[in-house]
C-alpha positions as CSV (number, residue, x, y, z in Angstrom):
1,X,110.3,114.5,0.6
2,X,107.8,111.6,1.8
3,X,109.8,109.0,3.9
4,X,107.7,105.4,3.4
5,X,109.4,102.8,5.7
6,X,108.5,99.4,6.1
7,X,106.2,98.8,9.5
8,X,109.3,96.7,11.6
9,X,110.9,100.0,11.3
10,X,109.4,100.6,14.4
11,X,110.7,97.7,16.1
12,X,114.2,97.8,15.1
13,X,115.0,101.6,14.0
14,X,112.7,103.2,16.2
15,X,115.1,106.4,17.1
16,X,115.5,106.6,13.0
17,X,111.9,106.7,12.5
18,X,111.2,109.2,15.8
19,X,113.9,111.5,13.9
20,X,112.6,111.7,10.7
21,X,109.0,112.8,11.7
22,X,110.2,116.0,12.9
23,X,110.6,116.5,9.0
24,X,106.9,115.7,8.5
25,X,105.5,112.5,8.5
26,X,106.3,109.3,7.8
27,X,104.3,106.9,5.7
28,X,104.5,103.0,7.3
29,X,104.1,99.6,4.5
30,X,103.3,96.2,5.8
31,X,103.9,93.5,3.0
32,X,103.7,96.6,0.2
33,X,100.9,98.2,1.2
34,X,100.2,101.6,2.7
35,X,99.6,100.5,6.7
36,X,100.2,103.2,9.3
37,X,101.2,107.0,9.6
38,X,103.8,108.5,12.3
39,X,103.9,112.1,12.4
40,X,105.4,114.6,15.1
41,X,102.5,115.2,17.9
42,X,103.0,119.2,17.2
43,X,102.2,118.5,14.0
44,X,99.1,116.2,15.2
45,X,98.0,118.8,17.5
46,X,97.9,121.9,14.5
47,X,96.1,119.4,12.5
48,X,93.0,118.4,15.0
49,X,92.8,121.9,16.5
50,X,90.4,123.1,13.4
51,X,88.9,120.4,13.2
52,X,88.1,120.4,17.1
53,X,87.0,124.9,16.5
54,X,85.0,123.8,13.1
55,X,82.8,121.0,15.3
């Protein structure tokens, strides 16, 4: 399921927001909008290591 989460989630829930990204990432709003998102850096690092073999 896609978690969006308002931006100051960061601030104020931070350990809620580091939790859920093991799930898969998590989509950040500022004032409604799509802003920013988190993801786990395992995931990060599965993600950029094609790209890095394809370049």
């Amino acid at each position: 399921m896609i978690q969006i989460r308002p931006v100051t989630d960061l601030r104020y829930k931070f350990s809620e927001i580091e939790a859920a990204v093991k799930n898969g990432p998590v989509y950040l709003t500022k004032n409604g909008h799509g802003s920013l998102v988190v993801m786990d850096l395992g995931q990060y690092a599965k993600l950029t290591n094609n790209i890095d073999a394809l370049l």
